[in-house]
N, CA, C and O atoms as a GROMACS GRO file, in nm:
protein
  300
    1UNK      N    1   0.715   2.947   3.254
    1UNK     CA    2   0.848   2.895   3.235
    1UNK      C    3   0.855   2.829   3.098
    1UNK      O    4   0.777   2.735   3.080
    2UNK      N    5   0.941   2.865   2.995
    2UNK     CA    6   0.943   2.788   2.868
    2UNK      C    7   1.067   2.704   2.935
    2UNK      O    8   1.168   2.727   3.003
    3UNK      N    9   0.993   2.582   2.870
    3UNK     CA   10   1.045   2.466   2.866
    3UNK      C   11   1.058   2.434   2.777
    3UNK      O   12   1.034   2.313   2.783
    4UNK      N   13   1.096   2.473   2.635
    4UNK     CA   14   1.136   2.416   2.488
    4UNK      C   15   1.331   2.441   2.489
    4UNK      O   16   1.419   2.378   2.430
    5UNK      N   17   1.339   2.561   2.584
    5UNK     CA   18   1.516   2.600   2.572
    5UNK      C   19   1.557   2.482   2.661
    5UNK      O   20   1.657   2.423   2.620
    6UNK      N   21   1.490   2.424   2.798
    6UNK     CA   22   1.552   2.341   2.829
    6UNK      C   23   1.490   2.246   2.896
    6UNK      O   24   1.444   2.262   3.010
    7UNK      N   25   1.486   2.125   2.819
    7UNK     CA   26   1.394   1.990   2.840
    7UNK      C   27   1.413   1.913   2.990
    7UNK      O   28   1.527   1.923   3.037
    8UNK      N   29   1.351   1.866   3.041
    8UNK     CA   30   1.403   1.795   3.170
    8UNK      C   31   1.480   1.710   3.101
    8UNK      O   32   1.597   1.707   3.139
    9UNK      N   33   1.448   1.632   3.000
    9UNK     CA   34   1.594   1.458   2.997
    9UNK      C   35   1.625   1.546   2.810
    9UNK      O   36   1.535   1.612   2.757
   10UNK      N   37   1.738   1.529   2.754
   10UNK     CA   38   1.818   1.560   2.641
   10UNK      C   39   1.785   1.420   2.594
   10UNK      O   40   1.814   1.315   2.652
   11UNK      N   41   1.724   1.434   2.487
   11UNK     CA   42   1.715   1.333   2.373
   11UNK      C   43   1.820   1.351   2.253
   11UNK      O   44   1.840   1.432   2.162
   12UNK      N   45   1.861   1.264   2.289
   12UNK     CA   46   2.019   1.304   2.210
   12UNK      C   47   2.031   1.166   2.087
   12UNK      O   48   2.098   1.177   1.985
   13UNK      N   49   1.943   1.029   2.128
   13UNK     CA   50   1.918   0.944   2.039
   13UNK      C   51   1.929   0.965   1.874
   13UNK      O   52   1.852   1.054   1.836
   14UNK      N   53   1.980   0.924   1.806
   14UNK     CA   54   1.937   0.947   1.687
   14UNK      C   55   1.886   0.865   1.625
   14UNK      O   56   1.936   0.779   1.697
   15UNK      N   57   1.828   0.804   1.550
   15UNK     CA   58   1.779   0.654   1.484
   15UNK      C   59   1.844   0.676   1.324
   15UNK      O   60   1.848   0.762   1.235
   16UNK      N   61   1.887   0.551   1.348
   16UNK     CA   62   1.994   0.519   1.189
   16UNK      C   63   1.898   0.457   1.099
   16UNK      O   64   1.873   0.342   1.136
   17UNK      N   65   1.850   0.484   1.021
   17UNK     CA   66   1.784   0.436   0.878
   17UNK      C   67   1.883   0.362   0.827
   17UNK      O   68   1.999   0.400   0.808
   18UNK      N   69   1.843   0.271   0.809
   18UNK     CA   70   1.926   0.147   0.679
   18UNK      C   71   1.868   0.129   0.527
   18UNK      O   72   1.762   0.163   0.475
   19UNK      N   73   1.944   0.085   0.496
   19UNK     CA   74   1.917   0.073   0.305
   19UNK      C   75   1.777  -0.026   0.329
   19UNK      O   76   1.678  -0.002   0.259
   20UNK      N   77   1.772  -0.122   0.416
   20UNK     CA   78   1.664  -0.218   0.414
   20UNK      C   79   1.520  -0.105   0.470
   20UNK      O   80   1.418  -0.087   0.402
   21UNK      N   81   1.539  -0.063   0.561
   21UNK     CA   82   1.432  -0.008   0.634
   21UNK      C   83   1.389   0.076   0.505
   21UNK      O   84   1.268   0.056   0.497
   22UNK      N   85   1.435   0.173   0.384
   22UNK     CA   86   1.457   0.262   0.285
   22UNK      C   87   1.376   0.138   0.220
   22UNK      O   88   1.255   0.158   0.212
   23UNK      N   89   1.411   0.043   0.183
   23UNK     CA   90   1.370  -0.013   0.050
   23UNK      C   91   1.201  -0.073   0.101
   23UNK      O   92   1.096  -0.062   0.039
   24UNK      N   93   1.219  -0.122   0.204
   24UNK     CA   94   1.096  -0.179   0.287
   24UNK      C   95   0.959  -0.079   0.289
   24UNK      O   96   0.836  -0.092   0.285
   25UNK      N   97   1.052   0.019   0.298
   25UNK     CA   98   0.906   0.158   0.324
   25UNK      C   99   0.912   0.198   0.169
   25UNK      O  100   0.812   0.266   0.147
   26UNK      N  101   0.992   0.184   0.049
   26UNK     CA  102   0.926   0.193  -0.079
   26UNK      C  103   0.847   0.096  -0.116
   26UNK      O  104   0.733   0.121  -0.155
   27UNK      N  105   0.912  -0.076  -0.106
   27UNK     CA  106   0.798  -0.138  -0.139
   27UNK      C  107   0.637  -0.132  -0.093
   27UNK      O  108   0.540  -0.161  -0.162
   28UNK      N  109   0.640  -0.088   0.038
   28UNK     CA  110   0.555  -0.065   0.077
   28UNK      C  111   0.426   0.036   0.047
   28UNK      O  112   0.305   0.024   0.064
   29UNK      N  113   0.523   0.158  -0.014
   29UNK     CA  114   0.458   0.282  -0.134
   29UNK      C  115   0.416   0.234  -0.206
   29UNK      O  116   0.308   0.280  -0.241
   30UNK      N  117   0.459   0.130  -0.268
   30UNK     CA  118   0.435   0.113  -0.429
   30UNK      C  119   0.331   0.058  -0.404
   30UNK      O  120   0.229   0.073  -0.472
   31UNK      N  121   0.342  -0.040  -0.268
   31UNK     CA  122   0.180  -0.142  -0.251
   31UNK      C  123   0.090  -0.126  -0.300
   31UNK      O  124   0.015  -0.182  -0.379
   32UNK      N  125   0.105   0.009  -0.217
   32UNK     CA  126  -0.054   0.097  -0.129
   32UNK      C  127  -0.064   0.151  -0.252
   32UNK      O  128  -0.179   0.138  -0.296
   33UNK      N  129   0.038   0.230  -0.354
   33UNK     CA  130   0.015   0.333  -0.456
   33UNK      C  131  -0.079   0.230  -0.571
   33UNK      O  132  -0.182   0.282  -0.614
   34UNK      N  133  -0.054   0.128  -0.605
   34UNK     CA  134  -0.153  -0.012  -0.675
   34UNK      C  135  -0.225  -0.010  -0.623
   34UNK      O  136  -0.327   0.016  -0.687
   35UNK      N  137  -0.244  -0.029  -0.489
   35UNK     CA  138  -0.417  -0.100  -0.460
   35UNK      C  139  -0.488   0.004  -0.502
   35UNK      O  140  -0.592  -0.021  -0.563
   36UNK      N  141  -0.445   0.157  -0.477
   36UNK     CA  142  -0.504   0.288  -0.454
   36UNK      C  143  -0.524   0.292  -0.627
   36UNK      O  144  -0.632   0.342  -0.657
   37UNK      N  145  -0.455   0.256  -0.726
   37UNK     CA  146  -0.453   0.253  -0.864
   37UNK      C  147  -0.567   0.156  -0.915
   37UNK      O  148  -0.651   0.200  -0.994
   38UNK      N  149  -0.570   0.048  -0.880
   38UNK     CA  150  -0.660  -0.067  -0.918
   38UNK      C  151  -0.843  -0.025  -0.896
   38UNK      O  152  -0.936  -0.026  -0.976
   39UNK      N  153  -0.836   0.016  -0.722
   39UNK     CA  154  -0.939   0.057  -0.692
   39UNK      C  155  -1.010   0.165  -0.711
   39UNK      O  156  -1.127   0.186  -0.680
   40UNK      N  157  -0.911   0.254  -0.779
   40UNK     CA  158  -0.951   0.388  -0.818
   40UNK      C  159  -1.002   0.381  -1.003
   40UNK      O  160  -1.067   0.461  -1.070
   41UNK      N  161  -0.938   0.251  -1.039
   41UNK     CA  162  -0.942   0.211  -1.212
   41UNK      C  163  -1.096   0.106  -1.182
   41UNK      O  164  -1.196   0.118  -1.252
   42UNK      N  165  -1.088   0.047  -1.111
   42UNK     CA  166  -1.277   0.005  -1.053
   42UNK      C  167  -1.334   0.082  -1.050
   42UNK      O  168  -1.421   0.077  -1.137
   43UNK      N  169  -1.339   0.192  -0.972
   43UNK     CA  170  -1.443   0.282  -0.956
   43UNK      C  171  -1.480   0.384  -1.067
   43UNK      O  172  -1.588   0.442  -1.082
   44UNK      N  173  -1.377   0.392  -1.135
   44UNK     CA  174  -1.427   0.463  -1.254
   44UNK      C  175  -1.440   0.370  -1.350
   44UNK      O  176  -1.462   0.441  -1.448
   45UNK      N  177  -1.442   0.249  -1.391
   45UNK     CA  178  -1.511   0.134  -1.459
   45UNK      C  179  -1.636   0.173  -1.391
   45UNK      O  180  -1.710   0.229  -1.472
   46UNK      N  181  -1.676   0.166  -1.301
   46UNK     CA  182  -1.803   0.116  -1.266
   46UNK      C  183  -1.904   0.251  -1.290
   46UNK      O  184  -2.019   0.248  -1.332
   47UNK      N  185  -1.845   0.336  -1.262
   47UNK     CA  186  -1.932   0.516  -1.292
   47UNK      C  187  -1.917   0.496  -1.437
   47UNK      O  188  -2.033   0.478  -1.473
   48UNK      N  189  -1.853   0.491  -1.525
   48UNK     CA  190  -1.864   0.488  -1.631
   48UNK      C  191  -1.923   0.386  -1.730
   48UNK      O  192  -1.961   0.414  -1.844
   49UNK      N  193  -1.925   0.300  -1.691
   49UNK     CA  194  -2.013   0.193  -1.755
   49UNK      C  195  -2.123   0.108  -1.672
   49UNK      O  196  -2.188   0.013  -1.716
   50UNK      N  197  -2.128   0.169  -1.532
   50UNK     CA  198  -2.234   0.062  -1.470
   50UNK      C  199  -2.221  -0.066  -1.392
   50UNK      O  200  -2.127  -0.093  -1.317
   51UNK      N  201  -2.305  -0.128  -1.412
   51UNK     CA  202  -2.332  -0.290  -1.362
   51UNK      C  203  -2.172  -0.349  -1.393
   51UNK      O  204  -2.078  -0.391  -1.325
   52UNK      N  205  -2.199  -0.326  -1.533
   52UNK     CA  206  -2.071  -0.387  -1.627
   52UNK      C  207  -1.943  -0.378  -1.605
   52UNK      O  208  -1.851  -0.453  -1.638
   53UNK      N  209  -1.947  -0.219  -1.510
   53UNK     CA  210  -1.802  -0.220  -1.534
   53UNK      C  211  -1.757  -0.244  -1.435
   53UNK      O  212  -1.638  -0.234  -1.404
   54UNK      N  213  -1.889  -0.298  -1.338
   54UNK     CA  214  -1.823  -0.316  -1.177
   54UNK      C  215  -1.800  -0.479  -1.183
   54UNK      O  216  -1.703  -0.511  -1.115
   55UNK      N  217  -1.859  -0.579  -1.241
   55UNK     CA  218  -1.850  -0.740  -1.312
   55UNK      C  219  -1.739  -0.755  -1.372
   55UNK      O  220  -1.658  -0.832  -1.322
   56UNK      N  221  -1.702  -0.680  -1.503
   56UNK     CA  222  -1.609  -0.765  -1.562
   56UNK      C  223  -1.460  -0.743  -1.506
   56UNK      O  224  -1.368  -0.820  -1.537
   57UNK      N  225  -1.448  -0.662  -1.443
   57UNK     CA  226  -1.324  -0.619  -1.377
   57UNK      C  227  -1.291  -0.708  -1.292
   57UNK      O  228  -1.177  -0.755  -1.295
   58UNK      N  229  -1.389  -0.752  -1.194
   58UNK     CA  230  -1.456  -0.903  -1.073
   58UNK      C  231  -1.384  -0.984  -1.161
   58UNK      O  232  -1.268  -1.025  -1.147
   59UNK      N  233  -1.456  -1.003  -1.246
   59UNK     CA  234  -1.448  -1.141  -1.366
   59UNK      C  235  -1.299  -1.218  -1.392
   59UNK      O  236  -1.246  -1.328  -1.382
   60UNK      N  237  -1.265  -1.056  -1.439
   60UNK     CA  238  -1.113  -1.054  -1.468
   60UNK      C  239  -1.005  -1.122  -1.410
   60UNK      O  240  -0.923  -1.194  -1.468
   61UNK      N  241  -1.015  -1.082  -1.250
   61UNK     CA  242  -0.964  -1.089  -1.173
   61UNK      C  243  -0.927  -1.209  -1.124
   61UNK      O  244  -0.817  -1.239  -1.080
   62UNK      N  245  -1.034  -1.281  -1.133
   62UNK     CA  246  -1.029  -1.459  -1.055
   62UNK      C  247  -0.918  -1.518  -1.137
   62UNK      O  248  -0.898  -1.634  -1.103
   63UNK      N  249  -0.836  -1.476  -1.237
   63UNK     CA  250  -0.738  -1.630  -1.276
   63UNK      C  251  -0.614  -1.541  -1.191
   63UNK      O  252  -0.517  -1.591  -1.134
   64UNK      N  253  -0.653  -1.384  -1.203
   64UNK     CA  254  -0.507  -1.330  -1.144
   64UNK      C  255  -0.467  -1.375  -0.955
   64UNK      O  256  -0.354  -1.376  -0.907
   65UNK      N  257  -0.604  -1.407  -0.878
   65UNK     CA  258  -0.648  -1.434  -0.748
   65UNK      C  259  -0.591  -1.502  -0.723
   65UNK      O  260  -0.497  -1.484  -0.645
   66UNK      N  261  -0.635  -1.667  -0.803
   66UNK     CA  262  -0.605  -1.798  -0.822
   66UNK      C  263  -0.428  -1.784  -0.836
   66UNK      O  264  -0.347  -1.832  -0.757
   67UNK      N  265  -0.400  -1.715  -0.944
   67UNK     CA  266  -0.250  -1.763  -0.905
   67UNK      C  267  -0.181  -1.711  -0.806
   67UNK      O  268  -0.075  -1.770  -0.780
   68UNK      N  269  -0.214  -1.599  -0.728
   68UNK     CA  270  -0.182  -1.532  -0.601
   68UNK      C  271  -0.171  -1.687  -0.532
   68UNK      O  272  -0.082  -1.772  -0.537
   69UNK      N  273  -0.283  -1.683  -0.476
   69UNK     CA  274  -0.329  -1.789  -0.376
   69UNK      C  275  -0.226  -1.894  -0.416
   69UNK      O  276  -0.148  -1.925  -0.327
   70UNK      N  277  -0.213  -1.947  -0.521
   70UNK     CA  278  -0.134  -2.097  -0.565
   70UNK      C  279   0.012  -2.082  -0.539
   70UNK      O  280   0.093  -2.169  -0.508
   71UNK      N  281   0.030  -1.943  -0.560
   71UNK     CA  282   0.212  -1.915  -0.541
   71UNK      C  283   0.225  -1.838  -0.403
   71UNK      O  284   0.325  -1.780  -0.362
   72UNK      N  285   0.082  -1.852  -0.330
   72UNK     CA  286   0.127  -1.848  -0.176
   72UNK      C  287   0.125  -1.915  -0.055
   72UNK      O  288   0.157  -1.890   0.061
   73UNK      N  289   0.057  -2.051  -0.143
   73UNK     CA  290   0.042  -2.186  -0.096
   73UNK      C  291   0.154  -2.237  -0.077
   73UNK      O  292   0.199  -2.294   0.022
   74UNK      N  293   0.209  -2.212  -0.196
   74UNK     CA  294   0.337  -2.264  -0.197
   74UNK      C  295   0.498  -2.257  -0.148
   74UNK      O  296   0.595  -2.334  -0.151
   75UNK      N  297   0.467  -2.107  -0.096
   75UNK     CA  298   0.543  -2.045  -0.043
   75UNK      C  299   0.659  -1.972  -0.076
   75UNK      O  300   0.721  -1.911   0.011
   0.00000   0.00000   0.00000
């Protein structure tokens, strides 16, 4: 018996996307598309230069951390 021509219950629902839900799931792209950028710009620091390039990138990082943390302290 195909059951694709006719379902026991009709899902007839539609779900409305909003401009927020739209903008929410780009910021959200862009997140992931950075971390995926940053960590992918580490890893080839580090194949390409070593010890070094896996440190100073670390290094770098702590004043950018620090102000994360301070402007999320803060709220």
């Amino acid at each position: 018996m195909d059951m694709s021509q006719h379902p026991a219950a009709a899902d007839d629902s539609f779900e409305t996307v909003t401009e927020k839900d739209v903008a929410e799931k780009r910021a959200t792209n862009i997140t992931y598309a950075a971390i995926v950028a940053i960590l992918g710009g580490w890893a080839a620091s580090s194949a390409l230069f070593g010890l070094a390039g896996f440190i100073f990138p670390a290094v770098a990082a702590v004043p950018v951390i620090f102000v994360i943390m301070v402007l999320l302290t803060l709220g």
